[in-house]
C-alpha positions as CSV (number, residue, x, y, z in Angstrom):
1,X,102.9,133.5,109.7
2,X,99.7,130.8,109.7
3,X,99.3,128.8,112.3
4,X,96.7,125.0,112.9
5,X,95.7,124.0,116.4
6,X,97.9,121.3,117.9
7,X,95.8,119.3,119.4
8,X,96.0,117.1,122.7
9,X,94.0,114.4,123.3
10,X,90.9,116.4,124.6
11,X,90.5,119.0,121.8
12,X,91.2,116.3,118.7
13,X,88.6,115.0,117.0
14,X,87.0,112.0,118.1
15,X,88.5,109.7,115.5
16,X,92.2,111.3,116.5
17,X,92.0,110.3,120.3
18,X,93.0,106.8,119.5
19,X,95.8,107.9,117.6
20,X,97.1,110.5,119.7
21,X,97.2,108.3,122.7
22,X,99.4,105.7,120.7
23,X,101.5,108.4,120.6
24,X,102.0,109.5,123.7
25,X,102.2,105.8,124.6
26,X,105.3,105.3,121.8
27,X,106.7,108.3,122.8
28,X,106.1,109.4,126.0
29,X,104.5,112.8,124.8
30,X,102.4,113.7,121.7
31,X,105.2,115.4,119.2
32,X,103.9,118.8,118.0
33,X,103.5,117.6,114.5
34,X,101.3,114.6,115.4
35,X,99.1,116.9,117.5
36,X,98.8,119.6,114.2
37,X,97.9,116.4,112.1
38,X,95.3,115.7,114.5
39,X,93.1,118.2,113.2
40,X,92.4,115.8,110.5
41,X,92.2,112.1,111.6
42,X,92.3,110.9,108.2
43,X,96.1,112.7,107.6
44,X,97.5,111.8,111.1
45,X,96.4,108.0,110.7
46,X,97.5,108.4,107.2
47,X,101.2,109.8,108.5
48,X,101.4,107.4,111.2
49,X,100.9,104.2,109.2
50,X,103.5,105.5,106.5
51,X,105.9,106.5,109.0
52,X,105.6,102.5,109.9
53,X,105.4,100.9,106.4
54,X,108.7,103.2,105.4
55,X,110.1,102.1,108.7
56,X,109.8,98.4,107.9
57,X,111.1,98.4,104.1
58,X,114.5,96.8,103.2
59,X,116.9,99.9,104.1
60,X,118.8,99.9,107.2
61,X,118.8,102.9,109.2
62,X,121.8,104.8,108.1
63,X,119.7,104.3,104.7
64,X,116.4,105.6,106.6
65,X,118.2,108.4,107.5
66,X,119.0,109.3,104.5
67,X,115.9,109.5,102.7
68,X,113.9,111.1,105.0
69,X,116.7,114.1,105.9
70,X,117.3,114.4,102.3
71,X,114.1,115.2,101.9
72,X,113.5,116.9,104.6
73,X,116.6,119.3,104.1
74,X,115.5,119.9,100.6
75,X,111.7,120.9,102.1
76,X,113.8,123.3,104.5
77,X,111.8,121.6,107.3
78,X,113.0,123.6,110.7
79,X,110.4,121.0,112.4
80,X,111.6,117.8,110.8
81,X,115.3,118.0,110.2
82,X,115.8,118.5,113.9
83,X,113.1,115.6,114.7
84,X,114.7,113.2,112.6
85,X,118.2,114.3,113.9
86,X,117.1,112.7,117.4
87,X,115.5,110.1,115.7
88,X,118.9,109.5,114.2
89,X,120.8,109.2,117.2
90,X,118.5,106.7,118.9
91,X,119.0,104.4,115.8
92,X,122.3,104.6,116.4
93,X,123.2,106.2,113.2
94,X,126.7,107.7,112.6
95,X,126.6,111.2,113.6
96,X,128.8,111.9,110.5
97,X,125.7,110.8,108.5
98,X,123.5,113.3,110.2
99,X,126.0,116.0,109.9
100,X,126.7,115.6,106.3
101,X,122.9,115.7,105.6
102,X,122.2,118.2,108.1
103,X,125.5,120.5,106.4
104,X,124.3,118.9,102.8
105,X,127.8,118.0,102.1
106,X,129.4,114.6,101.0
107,X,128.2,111.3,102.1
108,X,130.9,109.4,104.1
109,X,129.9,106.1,101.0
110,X,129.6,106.7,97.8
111,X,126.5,104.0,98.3
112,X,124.7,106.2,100.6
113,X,125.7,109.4,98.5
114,X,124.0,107.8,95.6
115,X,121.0,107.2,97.8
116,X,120.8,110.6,98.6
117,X,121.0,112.3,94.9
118,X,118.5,109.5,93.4
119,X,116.1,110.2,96.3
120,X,116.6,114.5,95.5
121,X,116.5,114.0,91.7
122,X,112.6,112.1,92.5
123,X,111.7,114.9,95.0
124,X,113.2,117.6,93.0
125,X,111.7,116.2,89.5
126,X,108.5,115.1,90.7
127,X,109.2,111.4,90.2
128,X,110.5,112.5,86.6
129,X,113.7,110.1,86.4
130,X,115.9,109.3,83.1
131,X,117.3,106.0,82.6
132,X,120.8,106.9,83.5
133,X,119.5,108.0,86.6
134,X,118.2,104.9,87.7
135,X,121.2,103.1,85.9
136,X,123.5,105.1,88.2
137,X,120.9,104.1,91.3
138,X,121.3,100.7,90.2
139,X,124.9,100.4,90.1
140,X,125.7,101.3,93.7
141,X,123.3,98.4,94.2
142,X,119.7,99.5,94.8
143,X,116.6,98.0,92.9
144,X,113.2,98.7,91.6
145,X,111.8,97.9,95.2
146,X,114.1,100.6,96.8
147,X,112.8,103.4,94.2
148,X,109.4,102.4,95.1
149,X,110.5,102.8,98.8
150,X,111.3,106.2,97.9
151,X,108.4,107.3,96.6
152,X,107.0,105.9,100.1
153,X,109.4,107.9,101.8
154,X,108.6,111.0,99.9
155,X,104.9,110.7,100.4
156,X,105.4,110.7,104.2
157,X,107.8,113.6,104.0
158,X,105.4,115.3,102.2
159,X,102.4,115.1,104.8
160,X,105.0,116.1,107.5
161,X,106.8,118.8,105.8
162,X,104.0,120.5,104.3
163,X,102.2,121.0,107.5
164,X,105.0,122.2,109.3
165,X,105.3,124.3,106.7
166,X,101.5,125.8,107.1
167,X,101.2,125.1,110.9
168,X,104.7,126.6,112.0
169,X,104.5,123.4,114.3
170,X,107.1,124.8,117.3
171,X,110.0,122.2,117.8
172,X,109.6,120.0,120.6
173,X,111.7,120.2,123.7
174,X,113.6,116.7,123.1
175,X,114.4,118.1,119.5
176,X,115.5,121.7,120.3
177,X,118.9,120.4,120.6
178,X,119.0,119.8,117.1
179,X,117.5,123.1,115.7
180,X,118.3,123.8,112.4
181,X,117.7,126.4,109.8
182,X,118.7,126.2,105.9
C-alpha cells in the first residue's frame, strides 16, 4: 500500500501555504486530499481552481452530483465517493440521487440517467464518443457546452481520484459517515 505526505500548513511547500489556508478557511479543516495535493503546489492550485470553474458551469447540483459520483464510483474512489456524498447533502441534493449513484442503480429521471451514461461512456472511452451517443445526450436536452463541462469534470476527478488512489488519502472524520467501498 503507497502512501504521500499530507501535508498541513507548516510542512507544505511554500507556494501550498496560501492554498492550504484557503482551505481550512472554506472548510473549517484542511480535507486529507487537499493536504496530499499539497505536496505539489502546482496540482493542488490546479485542483482547487477546477473544483471552482466545474462548480460554476450551467448544471445544477443534482447535475453536479452526478458527474463527479459517476466518475468517481467508476474510479472506485473510497476517498471521494464518501466526500462528495457530504458534499451532496449540503447542496441539498436528493438523497435518492446519492443513493442510486452510490448503489450504481437507476437514476430517479431519465434526464439525469442520461447524464450519467454520457459522462461514463467519455470516462470509460477516453473521450471516444459516437454520434449516437451525443445524439442520445442531446435529446434529453444537453448541448455541446455541457460535454465540454464534462470533460472539465473529468479532469478534476482525475487529479482527485488518482491521488487517492496512490496516497491512500484516509477519509476524513466529517466523511466517515459515508464510507463506501465498490
Amino acid at each position: 500500500m503507497t502512501t504521500l505526505k499530507i501535508h498541513d500548513i507548516e510542512s507544505a511547500p511554500e507556494g501550498s501555504k496560501a492554498l492550504l489556508e484557503g482551505s481550512l478557511k472554506s472548510f473549517g479543516m484542511i480535507p486529507n486530499l487537499h493536504g496530499v495535493l499539497a505536496g505539489s503546489p502546482e496540482t493542488l492550485a490546479a485542483y482547487q481552481t477546477l473544483h471552482k470553474l466545474f462548480s460554476e458551469t450551467s448544471f445544477d447540483n443534482d447535475e453536479l452530483t452526478v458527474v463527479w459520483q459517476s466518475i468517481n464510483v467508476e474510479h472506485a474512489c473510497h476517498y471521494c465517493v464518501p466526500a462528495h456524498t457530504a458534499i451532496a447533502h449540503m447542496m441539498k441534493v436528493d438523497a435518492a440521487i446519492t443513493d442510486a449513484l452510490r448503489n450504481n442503480t437507476p437514476l430517479p429521471s431519465d434526464k439525469l440517467q442520461t447524464l450519467k451514461d454520457f459522462t461514463l461512456i467519455v470516462v470509460r472511452n477516453r473521450g471516444h464518443v459516437t454520434k449516437e451517443d451525443l445524439n442520445t445526450f442531446f435529446a434529453a436536452g444537453y448541448g455541446e457546452q455541457q460535454v465540454l463541462e464534462i470533460i472539465l469534470g473529468v479532469s478534476q476527478k482525475v487529479i482527485s481520484n488518482y491521488a487517492n488512489h496512490i496516497s491512500n488519502t484516509p477519509v476524513d472524520t466529517p466523511f466517515k459517515e459515508f464510507a463506501w467501498k465498490k
